[in-house]
C-alpha positions in Angstrom: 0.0 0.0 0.0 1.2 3.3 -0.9 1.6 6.1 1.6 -0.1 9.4 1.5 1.6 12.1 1.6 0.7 15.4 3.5 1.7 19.0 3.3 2.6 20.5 6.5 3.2 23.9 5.4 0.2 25.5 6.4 0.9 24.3 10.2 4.5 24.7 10.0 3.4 28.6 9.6 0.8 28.2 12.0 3.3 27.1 14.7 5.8 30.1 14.1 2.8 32.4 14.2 1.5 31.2 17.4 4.8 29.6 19.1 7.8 31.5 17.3 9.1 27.8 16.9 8.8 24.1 16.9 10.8 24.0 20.7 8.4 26.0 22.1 5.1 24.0 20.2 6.4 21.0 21.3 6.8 21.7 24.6 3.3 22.8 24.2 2.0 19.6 23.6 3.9 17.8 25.5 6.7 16.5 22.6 10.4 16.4 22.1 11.2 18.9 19.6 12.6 15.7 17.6 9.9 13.6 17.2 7.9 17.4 16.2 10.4 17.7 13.1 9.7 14.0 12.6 6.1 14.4 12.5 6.4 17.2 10.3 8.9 15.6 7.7 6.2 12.6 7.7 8.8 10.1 9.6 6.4 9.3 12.1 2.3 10.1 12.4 0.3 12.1 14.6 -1.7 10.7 17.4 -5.2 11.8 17.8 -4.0 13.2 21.1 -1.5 15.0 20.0 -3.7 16.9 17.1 -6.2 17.7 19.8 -3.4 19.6 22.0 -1.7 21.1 18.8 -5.3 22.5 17.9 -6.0 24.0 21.2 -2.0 25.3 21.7 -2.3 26.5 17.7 -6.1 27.7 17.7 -7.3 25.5 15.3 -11.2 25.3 15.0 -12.4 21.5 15.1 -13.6 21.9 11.5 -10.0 23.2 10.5 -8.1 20.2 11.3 -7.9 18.7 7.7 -6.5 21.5 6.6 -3.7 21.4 8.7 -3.1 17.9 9.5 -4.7 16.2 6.4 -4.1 18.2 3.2 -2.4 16.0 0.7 0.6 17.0 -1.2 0.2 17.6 -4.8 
């Protein structure tokens, strides 16, 4: 089975806008900034707990999620 890829660029911008960086979101929600930049680069996949705690740290609206966690790269 091939694996979908995601773009992360629209919550990569929505971390510096609300965190200044991925240190300070990951400590946020409760991450190592390493496994952040390896969620982010698609080495490892988000838990539904973590995307709940990203979307209250980032202010992401419940009906917003796909757009940040789930849009697929072109």
């Amino acid at each position: 089975m091939e694996r979908i890829g995601f773009d992360y660029s629209r919550l990569r911008g929505r971390i510096v806008e609300k965190c200044g960086n991925i240190e300070t979101f990951a400590k946020l929600i409760d991450i190592t900034p390493t496994t952040a930049g390896r969620k982010l680069s698609e080495k490892s996949s988000w838990t539904q707990d973590e995307i709940i705690k990203a979307c209250h740290v980032l202010d992401i609206a419940a009906n917003d999620i796909t757009e940040y966690f789930f849009c697929r790269a072109s």
